[in-house]
TORKOL-719739 format. One record per residue (C-alpha): x, y, z; residue number from 0. Coordinates in Angstrom, 1 decimal, always signed. Layout:
BEGIN
@X: X Y: Y Z: Z seq: NUM;
...
This chain:
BEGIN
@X: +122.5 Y: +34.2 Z: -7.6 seq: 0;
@X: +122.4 Y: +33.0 Z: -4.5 seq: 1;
@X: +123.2 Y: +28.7 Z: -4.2 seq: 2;
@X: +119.2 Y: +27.5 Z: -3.0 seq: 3;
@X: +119.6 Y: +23.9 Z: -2.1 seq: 4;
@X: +119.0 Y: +23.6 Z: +2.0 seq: 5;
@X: +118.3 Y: +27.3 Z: +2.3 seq: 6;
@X: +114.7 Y: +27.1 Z: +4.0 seq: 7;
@X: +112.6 Y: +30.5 Z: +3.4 seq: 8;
@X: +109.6 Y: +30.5 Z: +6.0 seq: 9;
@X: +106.3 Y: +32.3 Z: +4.2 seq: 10;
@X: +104.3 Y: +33.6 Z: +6.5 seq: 11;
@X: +100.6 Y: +33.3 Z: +4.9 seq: 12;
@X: +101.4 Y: +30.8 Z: +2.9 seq: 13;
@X: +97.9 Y: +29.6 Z: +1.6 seq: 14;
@X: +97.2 Y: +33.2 Z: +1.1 seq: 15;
@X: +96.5 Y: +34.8 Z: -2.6 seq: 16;
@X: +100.2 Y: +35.6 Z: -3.3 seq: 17;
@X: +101.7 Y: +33.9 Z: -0.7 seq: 18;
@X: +100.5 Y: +30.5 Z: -2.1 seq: 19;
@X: +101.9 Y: +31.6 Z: -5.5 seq: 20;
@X: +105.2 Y: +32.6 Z: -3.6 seq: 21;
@X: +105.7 Y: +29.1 Z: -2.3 seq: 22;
@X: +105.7 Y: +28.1 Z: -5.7 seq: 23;
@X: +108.0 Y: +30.2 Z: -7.4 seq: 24;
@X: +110.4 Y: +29.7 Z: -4.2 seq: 25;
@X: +110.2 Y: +25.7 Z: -4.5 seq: 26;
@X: +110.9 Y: +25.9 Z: -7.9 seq: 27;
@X: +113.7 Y: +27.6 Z: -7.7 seq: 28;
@X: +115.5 Y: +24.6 Z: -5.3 seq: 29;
@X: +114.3 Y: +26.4 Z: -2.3 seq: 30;
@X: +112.8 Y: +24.9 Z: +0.2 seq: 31;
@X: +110.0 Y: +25.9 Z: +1.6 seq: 32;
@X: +107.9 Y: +26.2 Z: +4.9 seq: 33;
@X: +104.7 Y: +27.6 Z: +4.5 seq: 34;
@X: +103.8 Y: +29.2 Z: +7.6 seq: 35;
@X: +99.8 Y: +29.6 Z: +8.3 seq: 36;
@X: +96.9 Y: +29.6 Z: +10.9 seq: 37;
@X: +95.2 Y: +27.1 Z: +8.4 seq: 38;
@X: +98.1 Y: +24.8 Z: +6.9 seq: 39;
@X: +95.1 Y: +22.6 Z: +5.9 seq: 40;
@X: +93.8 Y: +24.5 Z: +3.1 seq: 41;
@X: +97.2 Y: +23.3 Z: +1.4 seq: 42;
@X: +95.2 Y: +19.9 Z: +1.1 seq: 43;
@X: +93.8 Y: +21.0 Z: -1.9 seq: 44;
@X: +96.8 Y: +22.8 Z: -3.5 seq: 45;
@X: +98.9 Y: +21.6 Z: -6.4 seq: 46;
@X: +102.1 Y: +20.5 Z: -4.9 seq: 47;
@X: +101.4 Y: +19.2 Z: -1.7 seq: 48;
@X: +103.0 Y: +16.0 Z: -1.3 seq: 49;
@X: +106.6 Y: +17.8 Z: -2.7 seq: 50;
@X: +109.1 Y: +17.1 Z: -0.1 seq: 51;
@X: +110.3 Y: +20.6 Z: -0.4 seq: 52;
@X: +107.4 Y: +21.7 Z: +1.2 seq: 53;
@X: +106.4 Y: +21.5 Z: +4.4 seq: 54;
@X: +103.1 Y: +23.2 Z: +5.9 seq: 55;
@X: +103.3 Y: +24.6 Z: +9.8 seq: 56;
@X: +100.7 Y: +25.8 Z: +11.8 seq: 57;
@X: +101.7 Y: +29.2 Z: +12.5 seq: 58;
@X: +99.9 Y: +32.5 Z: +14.1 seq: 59;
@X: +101.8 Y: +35.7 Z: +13.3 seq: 60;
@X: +100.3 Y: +36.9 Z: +16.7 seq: 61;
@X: +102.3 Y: +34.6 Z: +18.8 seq: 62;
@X: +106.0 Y: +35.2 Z: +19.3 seq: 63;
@X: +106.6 Y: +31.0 Z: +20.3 seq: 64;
@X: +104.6 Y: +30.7 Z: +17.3 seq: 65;
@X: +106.4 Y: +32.8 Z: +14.9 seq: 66;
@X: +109.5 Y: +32.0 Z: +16.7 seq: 67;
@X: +109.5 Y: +28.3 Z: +15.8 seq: 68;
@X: +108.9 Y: +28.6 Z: +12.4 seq: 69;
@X: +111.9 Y: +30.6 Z: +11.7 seq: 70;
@X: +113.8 Y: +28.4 Z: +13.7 seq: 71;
@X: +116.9 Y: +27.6 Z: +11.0 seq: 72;
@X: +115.5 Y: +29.5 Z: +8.2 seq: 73;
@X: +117.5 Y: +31.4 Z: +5.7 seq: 74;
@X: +115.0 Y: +33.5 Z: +4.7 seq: 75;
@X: +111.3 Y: +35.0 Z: +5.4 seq: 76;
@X: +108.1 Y: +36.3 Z: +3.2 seq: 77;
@X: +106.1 Y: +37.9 Z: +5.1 seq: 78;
@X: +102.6 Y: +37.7 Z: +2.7 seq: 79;
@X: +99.9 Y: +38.1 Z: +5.7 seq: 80;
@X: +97.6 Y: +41.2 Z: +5.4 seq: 81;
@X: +94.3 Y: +41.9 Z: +6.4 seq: 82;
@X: +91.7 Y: +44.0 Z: +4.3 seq: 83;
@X: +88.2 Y: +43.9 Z: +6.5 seq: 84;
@X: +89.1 Y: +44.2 Z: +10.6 seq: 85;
@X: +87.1 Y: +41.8 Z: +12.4 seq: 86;
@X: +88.0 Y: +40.9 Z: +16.1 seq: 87;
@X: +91.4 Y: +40.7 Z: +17.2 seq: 88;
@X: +92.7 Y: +40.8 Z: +13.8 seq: 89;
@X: +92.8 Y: +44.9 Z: +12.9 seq: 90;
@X: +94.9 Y: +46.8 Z: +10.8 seq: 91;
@X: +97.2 Y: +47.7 Z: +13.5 seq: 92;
@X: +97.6 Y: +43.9 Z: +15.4 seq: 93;
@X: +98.4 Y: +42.8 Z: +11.9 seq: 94;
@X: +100.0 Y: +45.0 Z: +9.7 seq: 95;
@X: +102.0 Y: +47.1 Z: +12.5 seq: 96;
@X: +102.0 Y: +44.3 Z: +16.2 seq: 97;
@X: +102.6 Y: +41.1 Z: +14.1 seq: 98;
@X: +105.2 Y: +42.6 Z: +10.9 seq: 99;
@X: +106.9 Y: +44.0 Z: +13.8 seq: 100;
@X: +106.5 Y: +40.2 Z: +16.2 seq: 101;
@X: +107.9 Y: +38.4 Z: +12.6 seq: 102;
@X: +110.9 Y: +40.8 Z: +12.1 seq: 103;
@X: +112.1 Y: +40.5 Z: +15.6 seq: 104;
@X: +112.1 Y: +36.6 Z: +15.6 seq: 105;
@X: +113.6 Y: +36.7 Z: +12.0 seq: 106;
@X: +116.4 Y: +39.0 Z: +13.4 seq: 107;
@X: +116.9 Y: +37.3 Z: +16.6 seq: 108;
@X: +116.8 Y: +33.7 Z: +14.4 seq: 109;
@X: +119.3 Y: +34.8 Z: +12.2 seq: 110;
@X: +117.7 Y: +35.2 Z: +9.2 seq: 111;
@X: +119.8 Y: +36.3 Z: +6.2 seq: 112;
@X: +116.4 Y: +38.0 Z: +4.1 seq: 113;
@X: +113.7 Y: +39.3 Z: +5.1 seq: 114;
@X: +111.0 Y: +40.1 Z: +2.2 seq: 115;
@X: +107.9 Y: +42.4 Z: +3.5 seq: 116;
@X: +104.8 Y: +42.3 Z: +1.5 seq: 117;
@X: +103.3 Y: +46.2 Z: +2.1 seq: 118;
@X: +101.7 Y: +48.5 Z: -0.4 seq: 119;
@X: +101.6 Y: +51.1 Z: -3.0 seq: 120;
@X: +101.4 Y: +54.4 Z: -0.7 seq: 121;
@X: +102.2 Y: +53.2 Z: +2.5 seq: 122;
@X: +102.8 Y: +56.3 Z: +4.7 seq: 123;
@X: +102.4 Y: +56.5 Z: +8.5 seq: 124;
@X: +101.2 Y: +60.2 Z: +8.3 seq: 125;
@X: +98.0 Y: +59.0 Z: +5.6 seq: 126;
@X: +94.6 Y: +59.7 Z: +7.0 seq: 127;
@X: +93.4 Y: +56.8 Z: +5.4 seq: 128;
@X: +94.0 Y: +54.0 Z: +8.6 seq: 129;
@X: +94.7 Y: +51.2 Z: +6.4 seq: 130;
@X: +97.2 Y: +52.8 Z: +5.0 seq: 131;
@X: +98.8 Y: +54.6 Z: +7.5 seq: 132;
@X: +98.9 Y: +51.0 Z: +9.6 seq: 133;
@X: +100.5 Y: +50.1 Z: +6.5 seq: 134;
@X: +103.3 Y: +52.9 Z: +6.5 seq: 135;
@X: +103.6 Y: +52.3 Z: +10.3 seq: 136;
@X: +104.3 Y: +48.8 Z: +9.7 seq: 137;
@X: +107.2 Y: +49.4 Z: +7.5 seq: 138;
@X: +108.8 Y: +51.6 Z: +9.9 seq: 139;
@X: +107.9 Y: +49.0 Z: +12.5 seq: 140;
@X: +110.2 Y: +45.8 Z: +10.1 seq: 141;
@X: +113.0 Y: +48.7 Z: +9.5 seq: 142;
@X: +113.4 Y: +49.0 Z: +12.9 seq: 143;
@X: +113.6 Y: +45.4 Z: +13.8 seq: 144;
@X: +115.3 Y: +44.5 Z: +10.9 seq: 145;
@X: +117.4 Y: +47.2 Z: +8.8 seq: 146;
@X: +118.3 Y: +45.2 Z: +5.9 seq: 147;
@X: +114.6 Y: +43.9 Z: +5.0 seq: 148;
@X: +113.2 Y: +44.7 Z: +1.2 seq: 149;
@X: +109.5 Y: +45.9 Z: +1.3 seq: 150;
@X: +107.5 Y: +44.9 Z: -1.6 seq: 151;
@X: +104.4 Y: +47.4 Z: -2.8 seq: 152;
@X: +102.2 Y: +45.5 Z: -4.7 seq: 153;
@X: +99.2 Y: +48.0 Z: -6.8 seq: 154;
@X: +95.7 Y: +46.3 Z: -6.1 seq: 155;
@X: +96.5 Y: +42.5 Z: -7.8 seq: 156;
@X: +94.5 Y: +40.5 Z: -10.1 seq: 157;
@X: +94.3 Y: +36.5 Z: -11.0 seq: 158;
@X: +92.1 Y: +34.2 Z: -11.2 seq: 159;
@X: +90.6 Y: +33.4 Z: -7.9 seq: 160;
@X: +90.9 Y: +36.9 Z: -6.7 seq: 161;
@X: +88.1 Y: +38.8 Z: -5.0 seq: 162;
@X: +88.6 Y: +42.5 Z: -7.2 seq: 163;
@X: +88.9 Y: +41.1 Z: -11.0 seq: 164;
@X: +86.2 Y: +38.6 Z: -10.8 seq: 165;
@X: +84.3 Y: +40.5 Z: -8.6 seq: 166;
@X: +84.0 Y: +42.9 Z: -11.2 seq: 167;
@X: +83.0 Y: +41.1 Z: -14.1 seq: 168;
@X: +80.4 Y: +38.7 Z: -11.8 seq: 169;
@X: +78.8 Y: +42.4 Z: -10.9 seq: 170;
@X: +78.7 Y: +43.8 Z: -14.4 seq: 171;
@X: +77.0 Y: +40.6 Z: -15.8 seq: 172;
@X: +74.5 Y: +40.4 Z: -13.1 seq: 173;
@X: +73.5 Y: +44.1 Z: -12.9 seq: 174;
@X: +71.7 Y: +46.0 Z: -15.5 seq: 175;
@X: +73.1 Y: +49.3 Z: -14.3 seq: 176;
@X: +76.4 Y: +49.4 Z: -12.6 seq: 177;
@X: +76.9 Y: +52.2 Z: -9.7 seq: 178;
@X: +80.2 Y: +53.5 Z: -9.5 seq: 179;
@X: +82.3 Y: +55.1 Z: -6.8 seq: 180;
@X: +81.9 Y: +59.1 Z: -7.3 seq: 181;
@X: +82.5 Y: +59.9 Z: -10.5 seq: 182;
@X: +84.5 Y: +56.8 Z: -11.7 seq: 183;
@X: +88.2 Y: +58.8 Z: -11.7 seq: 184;
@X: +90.6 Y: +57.6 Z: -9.4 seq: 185;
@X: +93.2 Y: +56.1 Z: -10.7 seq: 186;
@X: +94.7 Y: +52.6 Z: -10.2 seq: 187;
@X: +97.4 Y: +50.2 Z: -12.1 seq: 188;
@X: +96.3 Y: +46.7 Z: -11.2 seq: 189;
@X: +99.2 Y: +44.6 Z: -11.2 seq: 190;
@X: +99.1 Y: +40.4 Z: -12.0 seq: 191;
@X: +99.6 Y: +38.6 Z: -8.6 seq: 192;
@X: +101.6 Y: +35.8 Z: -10.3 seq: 193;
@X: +104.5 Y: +38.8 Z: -11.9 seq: 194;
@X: +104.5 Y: +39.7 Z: -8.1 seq: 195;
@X: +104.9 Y: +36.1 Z: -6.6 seq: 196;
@X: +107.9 Y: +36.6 Z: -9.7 seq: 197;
@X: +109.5 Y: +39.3 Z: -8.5 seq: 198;
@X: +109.9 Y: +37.8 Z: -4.6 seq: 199;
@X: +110.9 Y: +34.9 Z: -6.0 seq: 200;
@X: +113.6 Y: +36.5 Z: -7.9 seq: 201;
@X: +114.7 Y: +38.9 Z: -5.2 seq: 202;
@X: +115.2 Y: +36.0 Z: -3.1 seq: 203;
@X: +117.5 Y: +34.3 Z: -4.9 seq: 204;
@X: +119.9 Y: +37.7 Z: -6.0 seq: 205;
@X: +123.2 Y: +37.4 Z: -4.9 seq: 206;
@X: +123.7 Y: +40.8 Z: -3.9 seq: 207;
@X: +121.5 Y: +42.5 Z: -1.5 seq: 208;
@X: +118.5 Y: +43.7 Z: -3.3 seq: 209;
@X: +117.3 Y: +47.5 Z: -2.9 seq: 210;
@X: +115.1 Y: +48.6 Z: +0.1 seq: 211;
@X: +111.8 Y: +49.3 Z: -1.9 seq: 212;
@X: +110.3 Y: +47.6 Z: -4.6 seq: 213;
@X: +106.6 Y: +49.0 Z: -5.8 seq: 214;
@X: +104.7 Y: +47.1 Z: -8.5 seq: 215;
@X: +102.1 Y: +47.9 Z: -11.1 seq: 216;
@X: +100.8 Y: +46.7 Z: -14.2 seq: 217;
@X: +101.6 Y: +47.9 Z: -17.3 seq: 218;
@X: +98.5 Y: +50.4 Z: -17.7 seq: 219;
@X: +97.0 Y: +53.3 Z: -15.8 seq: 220;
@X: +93.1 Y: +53.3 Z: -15.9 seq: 221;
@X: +90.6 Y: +55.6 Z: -14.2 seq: 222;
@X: +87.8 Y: +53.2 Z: -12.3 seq: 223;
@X: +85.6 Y: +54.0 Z: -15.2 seq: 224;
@X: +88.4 Y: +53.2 Z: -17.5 seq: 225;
@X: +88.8 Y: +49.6 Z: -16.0 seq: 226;
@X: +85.3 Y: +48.8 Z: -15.5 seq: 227;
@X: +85.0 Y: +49.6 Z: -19.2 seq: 228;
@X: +87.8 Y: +47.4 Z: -20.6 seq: 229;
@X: +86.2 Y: +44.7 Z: -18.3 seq: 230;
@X: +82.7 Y: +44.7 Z: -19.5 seq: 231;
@X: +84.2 Y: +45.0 Z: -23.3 seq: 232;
@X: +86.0 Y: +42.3 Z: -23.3 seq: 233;
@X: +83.4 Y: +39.9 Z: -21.6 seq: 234;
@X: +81.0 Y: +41.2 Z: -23.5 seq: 235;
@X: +78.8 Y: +42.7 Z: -21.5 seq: 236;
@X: +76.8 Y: +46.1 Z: -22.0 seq: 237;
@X: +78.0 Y: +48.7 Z: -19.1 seq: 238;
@X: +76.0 Y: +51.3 Z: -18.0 seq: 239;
@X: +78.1 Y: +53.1 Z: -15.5 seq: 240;
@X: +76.0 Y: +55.2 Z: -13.1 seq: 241;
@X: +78.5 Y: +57.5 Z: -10.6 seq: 242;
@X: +77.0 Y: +57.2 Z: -7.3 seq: 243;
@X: +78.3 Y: +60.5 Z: -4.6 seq: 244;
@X: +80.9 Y: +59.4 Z: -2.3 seq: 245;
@X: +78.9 Y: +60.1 Z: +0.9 seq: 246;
@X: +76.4 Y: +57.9 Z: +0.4 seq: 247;
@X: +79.2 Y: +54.9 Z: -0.2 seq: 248;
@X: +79.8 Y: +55.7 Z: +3.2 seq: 249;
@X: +76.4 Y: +55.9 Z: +4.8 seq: 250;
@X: +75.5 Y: +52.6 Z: +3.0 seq: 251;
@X: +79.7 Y: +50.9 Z: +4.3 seq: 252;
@X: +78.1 Y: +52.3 Z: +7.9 seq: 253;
@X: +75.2 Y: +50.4 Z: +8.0 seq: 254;
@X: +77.1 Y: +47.6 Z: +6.4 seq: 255;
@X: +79.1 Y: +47.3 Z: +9.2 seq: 256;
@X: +76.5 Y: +46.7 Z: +11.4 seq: 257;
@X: +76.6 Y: +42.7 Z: +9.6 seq: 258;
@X: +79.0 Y: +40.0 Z: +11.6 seq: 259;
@X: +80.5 Y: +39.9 Z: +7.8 seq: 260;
@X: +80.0 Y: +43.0 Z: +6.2 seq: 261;
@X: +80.0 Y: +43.0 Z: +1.9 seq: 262;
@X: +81.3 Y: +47.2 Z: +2.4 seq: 263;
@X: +83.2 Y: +49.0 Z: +5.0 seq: 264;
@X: +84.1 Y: +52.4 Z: +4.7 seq: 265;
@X: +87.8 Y: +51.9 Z: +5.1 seq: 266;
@X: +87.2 Y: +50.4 Z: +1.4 seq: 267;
@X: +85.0 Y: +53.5 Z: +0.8 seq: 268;
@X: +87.6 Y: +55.3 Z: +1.7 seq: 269;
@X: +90.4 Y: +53.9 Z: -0.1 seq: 270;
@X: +88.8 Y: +53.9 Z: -3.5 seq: 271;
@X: +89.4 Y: +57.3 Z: -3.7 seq: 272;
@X: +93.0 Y: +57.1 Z: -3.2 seq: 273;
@X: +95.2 Y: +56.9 Z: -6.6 seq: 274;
@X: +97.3 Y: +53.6 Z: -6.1 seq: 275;
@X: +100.3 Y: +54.1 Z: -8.6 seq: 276;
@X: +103.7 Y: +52.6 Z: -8.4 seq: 277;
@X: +106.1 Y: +55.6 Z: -7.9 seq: 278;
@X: +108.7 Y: +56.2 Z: -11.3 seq: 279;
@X: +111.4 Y: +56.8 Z: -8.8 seq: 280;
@X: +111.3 Y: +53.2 Z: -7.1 seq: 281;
@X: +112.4 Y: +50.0 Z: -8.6 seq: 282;
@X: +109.9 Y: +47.4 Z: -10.2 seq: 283;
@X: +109.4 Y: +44.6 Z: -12.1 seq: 284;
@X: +112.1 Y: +46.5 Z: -14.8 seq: 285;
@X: +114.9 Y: +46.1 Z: -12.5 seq: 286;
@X: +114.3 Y: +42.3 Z: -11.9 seq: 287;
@X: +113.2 Y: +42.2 Z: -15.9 seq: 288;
@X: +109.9 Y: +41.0 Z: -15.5 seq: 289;
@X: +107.7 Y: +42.5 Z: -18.6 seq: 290;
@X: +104.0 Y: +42.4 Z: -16.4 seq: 291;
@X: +101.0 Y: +41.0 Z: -18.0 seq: 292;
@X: +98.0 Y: +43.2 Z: -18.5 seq: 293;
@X: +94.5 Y: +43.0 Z: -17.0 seq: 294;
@X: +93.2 Y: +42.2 Z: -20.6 seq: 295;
@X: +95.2 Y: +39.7 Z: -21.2 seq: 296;
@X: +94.5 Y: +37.5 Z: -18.0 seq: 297;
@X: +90.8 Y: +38.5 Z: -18.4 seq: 298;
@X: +90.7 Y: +37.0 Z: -21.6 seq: 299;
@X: +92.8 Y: +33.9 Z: -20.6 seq: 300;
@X: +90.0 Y: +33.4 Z: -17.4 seq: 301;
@X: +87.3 Y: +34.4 Z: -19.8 seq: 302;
@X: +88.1 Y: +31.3 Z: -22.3 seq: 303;
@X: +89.0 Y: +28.6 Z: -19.1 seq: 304;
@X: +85.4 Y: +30.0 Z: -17.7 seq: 305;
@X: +83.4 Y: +29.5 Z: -21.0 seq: 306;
């Protein structure tokens, strides 16, 4: 493992859902830590703020001056910024292909020693699906800049402030009859967010250089029906599943659309009928030996904190 003390690793969407778990794995492990973000006040309200091995810097990932000065001396970079709903100047392509690219250029030029790429399961510059061809083109976009970087593939994460777990369980105890997307079977393997804040934490710190592609699931496969099952029994709650046709998702995402913050769009429409499983040929959390806690058992751990 690689010596920690004075080796500054810049996280770029630091205050984010994993990147604010990332900062914390990193400082604990004697790194410290600059946590790079348009909005370095939300740390404010974090645990850890007033550690001296943290240190908050306004930072947009769509200026180079920007990006460049909070690199300046680093040893390593997390980049953790993504971007799920376009709106503005912030789309899939400014963010995910413009600004990974902007943050592996300064990083290379900056002399940088790691370089750790937050991407996701099924990224793949020739996908139909936008998001996640931005996604694929992205990666080829860091490579590029930056040959040595590792590119993490998280599966849709879970915790306890996330906006898909509780989502689900605040919808099933409100509604008395649940509408589904299609037919309920695609199939996903949500993955904790803390195992993946882990996983970078641990990859930072190897010694040796760590391999190119890491993707990250949980430890079970479910069908959508599947999970919104094991949900609703273990809170519970009585779930009448209705499958609702595809197309009408996407005629109701298109009007949605038409809201200055719209609740659907049909890029997530679209996505939900995409399988999202971590490939058996990749590394994962085995190779770093990181046994990944289930959606059950986090459920039941926000279920009791809740009640």
């Amino acid at each position: 493992m690689v010596a920690t003390s004075g080796r500054t690793v810049t996280v770029f969407g630091g205050t984010g859902f994993l990147g604010r778990r990332v900062v914390q794995r990193l400082s604990h492990r004697g790194f410290p830590v600059r946590i790079a973000s348009r909005h370095p006040d939300r740390r404010n309200s974090q645990p850890g703020r007033d550690d001296p091995q943290l240190q908050s810097v306004e930072a947009n990932v769509h200026d180079e001056r920007s990006v460049a000065d909070a690199l300046a001396g680093a040893y390593g970079v997390v980049n953790a910024v993504s971007l799920y709903v376009e709106h503005g100047l912030d789309t899939f392509h400014s963010v995910h292909v413009e600004s990974a690219r902007r943050v592996a250029v300064q990083a290379r030029r900056a002399g940088v020693e790691r370089l750790v790429h937050v991407s996701g399961i099924g990224a793949d510059a020739a996908s139909q699906s936008r998001y996640i061809r931005k996604r694929g083109e992205g990666e080829l976009a860091v490579r590029a800049a930056f040959p040595d970087a590792t590119f993490i593939r998280p599966a849709v994460m879970f915790g306890s402030d996330d906006a898909f777990l509780t989502t689900i369980l605040t919808l099933l105890r409100r509604l008395p009859i649940y509408p589904m997307f299609g037919r309920g079977q695609t199939r996903l393997q949500p993955v904790y967010v803390e195992d993946v804040a882990e996983a970078i934490g641990r990859i930072m710190q190897r010694a040796q250089r760590p391999s190119a592609i890491f993707e990250f699931g949980g430890p079970r496969v479910y069908s959508y029906e599947e999970l919104l099952r094991a949900v609703a029994r273990q809170a519970g709650v009585a779930s009448h599943l209705i499958p609702i046709p595809i197309a009408l998702w996407h005629a109701l995402a298109w009007a949605s659309e038409m809201l200055p913050s719209p609740p659907l769009t049909r890029n997530q429409v679209e996505l939900m009928q995409i399988d999202t499983l971590s490939s058996p040929e990749l590394p994962g959390f085995s190779e770093l030996e990181i046994s990944p806690l289930s959606v059950e058992a986090i459920l039941q751990a926000m279920l009791s904190n809740s009640g």
